[in-house]
C-alpha positions in Angstrom: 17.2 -19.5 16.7 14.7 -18.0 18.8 10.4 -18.3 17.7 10.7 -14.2 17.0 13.9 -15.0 14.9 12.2 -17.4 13.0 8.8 -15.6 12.6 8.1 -14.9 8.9 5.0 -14.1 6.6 4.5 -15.2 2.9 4.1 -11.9 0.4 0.0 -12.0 1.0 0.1 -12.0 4.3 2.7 -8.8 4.1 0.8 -7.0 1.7 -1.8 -6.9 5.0 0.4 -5.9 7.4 2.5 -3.6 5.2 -1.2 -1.7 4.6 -1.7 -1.4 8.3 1.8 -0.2 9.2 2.1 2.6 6.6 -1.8 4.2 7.6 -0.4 4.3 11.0 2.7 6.2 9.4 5.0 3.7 10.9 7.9 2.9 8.6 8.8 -0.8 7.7 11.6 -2.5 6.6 11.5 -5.9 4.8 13.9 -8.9 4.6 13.7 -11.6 2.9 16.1 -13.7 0.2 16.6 -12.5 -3.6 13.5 -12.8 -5.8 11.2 -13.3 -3.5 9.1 -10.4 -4.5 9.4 -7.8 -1.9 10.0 -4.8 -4.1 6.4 -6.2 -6.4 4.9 -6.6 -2.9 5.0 -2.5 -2.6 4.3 -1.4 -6.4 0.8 -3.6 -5.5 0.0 -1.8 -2.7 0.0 1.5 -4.0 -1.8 -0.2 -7.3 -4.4 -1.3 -4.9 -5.7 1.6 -3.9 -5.8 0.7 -0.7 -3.9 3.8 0.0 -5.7 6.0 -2.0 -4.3 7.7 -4.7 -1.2 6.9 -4.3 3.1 6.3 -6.2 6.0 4.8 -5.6 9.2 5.7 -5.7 11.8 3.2 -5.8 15.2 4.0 -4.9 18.0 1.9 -5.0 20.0 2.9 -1.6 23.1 0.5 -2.3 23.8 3.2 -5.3 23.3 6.7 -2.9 25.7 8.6 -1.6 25.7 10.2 1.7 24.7 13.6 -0.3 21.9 12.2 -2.4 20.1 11.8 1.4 21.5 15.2 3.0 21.4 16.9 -0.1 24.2 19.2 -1.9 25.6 22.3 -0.4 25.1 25.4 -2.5 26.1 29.0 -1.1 23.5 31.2 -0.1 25.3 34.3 -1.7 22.8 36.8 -0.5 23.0 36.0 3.0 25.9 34.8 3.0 25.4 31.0 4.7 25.3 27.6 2.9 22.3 25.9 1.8 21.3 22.4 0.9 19.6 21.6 -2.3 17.2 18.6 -1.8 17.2 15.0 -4.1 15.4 15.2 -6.9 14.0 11.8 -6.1 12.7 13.1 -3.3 9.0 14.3 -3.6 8.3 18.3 -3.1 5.3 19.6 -1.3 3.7 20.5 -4.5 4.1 17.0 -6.0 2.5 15.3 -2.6 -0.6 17.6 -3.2 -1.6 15.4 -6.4 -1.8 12.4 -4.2 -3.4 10.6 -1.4 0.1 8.9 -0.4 3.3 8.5 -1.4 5.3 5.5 -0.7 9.6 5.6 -1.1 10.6 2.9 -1.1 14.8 2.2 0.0 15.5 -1.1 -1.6 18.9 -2.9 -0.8 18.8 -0.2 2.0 21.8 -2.4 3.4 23.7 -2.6 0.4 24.4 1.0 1.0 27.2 2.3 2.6 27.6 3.1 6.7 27.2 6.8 6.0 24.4 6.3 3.8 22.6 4.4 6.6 23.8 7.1 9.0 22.2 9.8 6.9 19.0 8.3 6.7 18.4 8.2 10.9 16.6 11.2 10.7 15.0 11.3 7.8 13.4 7.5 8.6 11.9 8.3 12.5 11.1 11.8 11.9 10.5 12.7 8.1 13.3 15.0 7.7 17.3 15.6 7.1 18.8 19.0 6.8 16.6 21.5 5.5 14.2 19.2 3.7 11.2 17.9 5.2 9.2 14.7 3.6 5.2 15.6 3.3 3.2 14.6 5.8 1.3 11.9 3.3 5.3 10.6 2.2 5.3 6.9 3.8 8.9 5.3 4.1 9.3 1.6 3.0 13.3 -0.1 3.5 14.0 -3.5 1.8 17.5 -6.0 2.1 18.6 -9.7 2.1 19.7 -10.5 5.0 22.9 -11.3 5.8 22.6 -15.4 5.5 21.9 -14.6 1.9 25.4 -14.1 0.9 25.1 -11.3 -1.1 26.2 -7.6 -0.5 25.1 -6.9 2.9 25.9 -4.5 6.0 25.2 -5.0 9.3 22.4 -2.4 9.7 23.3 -0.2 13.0 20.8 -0.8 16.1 19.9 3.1 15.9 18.5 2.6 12.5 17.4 -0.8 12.9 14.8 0.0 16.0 13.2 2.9 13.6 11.8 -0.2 11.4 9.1 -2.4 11.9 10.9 -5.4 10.3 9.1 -8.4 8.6 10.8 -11.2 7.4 9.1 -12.5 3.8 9.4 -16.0 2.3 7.9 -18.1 -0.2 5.2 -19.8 -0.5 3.5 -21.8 -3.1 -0.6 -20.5 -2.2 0.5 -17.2 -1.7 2.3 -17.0 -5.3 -0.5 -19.0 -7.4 -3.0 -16.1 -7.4 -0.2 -13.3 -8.0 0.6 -16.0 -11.0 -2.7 -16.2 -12.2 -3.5 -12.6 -11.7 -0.3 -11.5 -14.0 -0.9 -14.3 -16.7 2.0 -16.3 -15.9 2.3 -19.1 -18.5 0.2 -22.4 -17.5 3.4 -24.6 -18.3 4.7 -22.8 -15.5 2.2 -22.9 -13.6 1.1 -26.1 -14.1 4.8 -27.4 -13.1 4.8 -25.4 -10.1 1.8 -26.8 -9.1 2.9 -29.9 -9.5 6.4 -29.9 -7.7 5.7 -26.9 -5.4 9.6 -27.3 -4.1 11.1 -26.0 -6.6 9.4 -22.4 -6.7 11.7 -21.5 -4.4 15.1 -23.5 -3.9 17.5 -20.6 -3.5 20.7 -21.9 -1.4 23.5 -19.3 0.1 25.8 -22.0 0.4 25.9 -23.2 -3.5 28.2 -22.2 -6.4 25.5 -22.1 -9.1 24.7 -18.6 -10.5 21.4 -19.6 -11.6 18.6 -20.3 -8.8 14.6 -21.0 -8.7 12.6 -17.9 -7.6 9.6 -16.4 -8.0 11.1 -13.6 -9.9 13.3 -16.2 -12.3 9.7 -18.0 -12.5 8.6 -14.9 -14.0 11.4 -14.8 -16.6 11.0 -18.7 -17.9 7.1 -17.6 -18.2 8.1 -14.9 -20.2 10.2 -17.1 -22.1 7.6 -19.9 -23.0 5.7 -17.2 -24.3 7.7 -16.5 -27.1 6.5 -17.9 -30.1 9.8 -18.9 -32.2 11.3 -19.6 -29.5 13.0 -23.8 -29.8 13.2 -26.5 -27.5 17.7 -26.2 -27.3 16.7 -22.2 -26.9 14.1 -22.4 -24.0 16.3 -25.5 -22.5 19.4 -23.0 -22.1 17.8 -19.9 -21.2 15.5 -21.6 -18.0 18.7 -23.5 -17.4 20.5 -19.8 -17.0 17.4 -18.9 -14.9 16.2 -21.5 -12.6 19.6 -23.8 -12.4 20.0 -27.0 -14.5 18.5 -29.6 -12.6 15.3 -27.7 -12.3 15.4 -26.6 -16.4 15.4 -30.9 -17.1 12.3 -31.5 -14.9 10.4 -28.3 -16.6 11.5 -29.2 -20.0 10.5 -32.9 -19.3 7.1 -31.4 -18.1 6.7 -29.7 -20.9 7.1 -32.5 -23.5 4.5 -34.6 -21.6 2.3 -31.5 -21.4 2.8 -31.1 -25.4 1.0 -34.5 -25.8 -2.0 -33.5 -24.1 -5.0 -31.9 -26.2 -5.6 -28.5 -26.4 -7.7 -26.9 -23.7 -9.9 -25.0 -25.9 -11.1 -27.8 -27.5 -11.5 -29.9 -24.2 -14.1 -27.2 -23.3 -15.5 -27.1 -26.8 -16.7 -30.9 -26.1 -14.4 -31.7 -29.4 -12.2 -33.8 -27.3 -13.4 -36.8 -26.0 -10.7 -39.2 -24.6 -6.8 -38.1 -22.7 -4.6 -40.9 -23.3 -1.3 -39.4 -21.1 -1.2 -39.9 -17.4 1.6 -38.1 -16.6 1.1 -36.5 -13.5 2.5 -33.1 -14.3 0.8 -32.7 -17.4 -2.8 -33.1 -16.3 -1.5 -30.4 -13.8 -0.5 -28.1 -16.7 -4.0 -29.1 -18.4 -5.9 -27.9 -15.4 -4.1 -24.9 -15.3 -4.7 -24.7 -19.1 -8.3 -25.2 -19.0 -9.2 -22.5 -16.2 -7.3 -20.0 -18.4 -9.2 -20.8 -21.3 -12.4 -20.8 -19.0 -11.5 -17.6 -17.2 -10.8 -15.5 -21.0 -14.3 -17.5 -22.2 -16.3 -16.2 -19.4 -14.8 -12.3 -20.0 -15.6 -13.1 -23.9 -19.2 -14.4 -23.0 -20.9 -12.3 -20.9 -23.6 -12.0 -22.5 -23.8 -15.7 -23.3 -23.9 -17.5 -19.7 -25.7 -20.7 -20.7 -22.9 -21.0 -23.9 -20.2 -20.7 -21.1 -21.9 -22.9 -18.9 -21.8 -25.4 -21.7 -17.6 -25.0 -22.0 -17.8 -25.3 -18.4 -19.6 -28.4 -17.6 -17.0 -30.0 -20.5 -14.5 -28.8 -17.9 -16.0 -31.0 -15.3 -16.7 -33.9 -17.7 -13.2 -34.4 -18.7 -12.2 -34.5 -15.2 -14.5 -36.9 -13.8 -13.5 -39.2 -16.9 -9.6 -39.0 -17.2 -8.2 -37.6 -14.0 -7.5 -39.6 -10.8 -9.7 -38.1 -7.6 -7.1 -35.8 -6.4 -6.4 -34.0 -9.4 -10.1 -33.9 -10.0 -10.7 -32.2 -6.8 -7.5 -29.3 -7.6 -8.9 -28.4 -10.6 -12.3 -27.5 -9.3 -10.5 -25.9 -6.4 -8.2 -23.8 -8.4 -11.3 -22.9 -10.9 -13.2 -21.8 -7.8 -11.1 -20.4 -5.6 -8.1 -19.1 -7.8 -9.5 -17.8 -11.0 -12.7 -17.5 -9.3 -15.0 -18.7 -12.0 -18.6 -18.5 -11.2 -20.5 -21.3 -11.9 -23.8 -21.7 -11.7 -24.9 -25.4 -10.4 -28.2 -25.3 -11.9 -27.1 -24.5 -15.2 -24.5 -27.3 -15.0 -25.8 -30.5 -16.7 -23.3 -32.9 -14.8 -23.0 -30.7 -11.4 -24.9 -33.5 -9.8 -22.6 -36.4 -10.8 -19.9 -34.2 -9.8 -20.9 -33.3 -6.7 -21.8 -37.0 -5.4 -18.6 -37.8 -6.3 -16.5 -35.5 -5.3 -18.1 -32.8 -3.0 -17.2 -34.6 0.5 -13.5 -34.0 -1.1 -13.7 -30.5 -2.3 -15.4 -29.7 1.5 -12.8 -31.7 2.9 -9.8 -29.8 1.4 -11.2 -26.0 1.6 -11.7 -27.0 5.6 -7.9 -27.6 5.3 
């Protein structure tokens, strides 16, 4: 395989170049393996507002027929020709003029059938098919696994293919954990994931297993935890049906370690005083735990900083007594840099102890 072959960007870095391709009207088409988030990766670029105003509109090219492109022939009784009646998925003139941009976007473009790649040549390069033309602010967006992915896949013709700008997507563990943190995805989760980074992604063509990790089936188990009657045998077989067996064991194991541990709220509250588990993975999950509870404080307390202050310098208490150095150092990372908490070193009482333990370390690791 070739460097170019093998040249591929995590979703955060797409998001980038995604942005720059579409203001220079340039259509794109993205590859990557199942769940790895490339249809999320467009519905938060036109939530950004990086485009301005903008919509999406996903459609689902495996399920098109040549005619939902082309359009349907209707006769033109008057004068006596044949005329073609647009998609309704397709936007009209009048619907463009509400926004800044609109992005389609042709997911599992090649799932679709030959003729339904054939019918989108034109409309692709030059914005229009038959007798409908796409608004000028109408950006085009394609998305497929590739064809090493084993699933339902054509081989894309070279005329269609050279009217893309193609990037290949894949994932990655520090591009995912502020997505994760942004959409509230359940610390067990995240604290396992941060803890065996590995398995966020261990999709594998060649296996027989229907179930596989992703960060879409990551998504699901969060969903999952977060159920509140939800028991152990339930969640064991539904993130065993979601991320593959071997996986579910190690998160389930994670999770009883992680159950042990005290609650994060009163960590922070300075009600907790000693941590008597070690496990590795569940002062993971308790750092996670912790920066949620510190990041939903600090939105509560605004008008209270020195209170918050107070719940954070507990934060960095606790760590400097009952984690080892490196974990110590992650959770003041991930506090800073993920859920970007800001503290205030002045207003810290134990910032000083802190930082003559530990600040050559947090330096040392934001350099890398």
């Amino acid at each position: 395989m070739s460097a170019v072959d093998a040249r591929t960007v995590t979703v955060q870095e797409a998001i980038r170049r995604v942005t720059l391709a579409l203001k220079c009207d340039r259509p794109l088409f993205l590859w990557g393996p199942p769940g790895v988030g490339k249809s999320e990766l467009c519905q938060y670029i036109v939530d950004s507002g990086e485009l301005g105003k903008s919509k999406l509109i996903d459609i689902r090219a495996s399920l098109l027929d040549p005619t939902d492109v082309r359009g349907f022939p209707a006769p033109d009784v008057e004068n006596n020709r044949m005329i073609w009646l647009p998609p309704v998925d397709f936007p009209t003139e009048e619907e463009a003029a509400q926004y800044d941009t609109i992005v389609i976007l042709f997911d599992e473009l090649n799932s679709g059938a030959q003729s339904v790649m054939a019918a989108l040549y034109q409309l692709i390069l030059n914005k229009k098919v038959g007798q409908y033309v796409l608004p000028k602010n109408v950006k085009i967006v394609a998305a497929g696994n590739r064809e090493s992915d084993k699933g339902v896949t054509y081989r894309m013709p070279t005329p269609l293919a050279n009217r893309f700008v193609h990037l290949e997507i894949r994932a990655d563990f520090e591009a995912w954990l502020p997505w994760a943190v942004t959409n509230k995805i359940h610390e067990d989760v995240v604290g396992y994931i941060s803890f065996a980074k590995a398995d966020l992604f261990d999709f594998d063509p060649r296996s027989s297993g229907h179930a596989f990790a992703t960060p879409r089936a990551w998504t699901f188990v969060s969903q999952f935890c977060n159920m509140p009657d939800i028991t152990d045998a339930e969640l064991t077989d539904l993130v065993a049906g979601t991320v593959g067996e071997g996986i579910a064991v190690k998160f389930m194991n994670h999770r009883k370690f992680a159950k042990d541990m005290p609650l994060p709220a009163d960590i922070l509250a300075g009600k907790v005083k000693e941590c008597k588990v070690k496990e590795i993975s569940a002062q993971y999950a308790l750092t996670i735990g912790m920066c949620y509870e510190l990041q939903d404080s600090f939105e509560k307390m605004k008008d209270d900083v020195d209170g918050w202050h107070k719940l954070a310098d507990n934060f960095f208490r606790f760590m400097m007594d009952f984690f080892p150095t490196e974990m110590t150092v992650m959770g003041c990372r991930v506090a800073i840099n993920q859920y970007n908490l800001p503290f205030q070193p002045d207003k810290l009482k134990h910032f000083d102890e802190f930082y003559d333990r530990f600040g050559k370390y947090v330096a040392a690791s934001n350099e890398d």
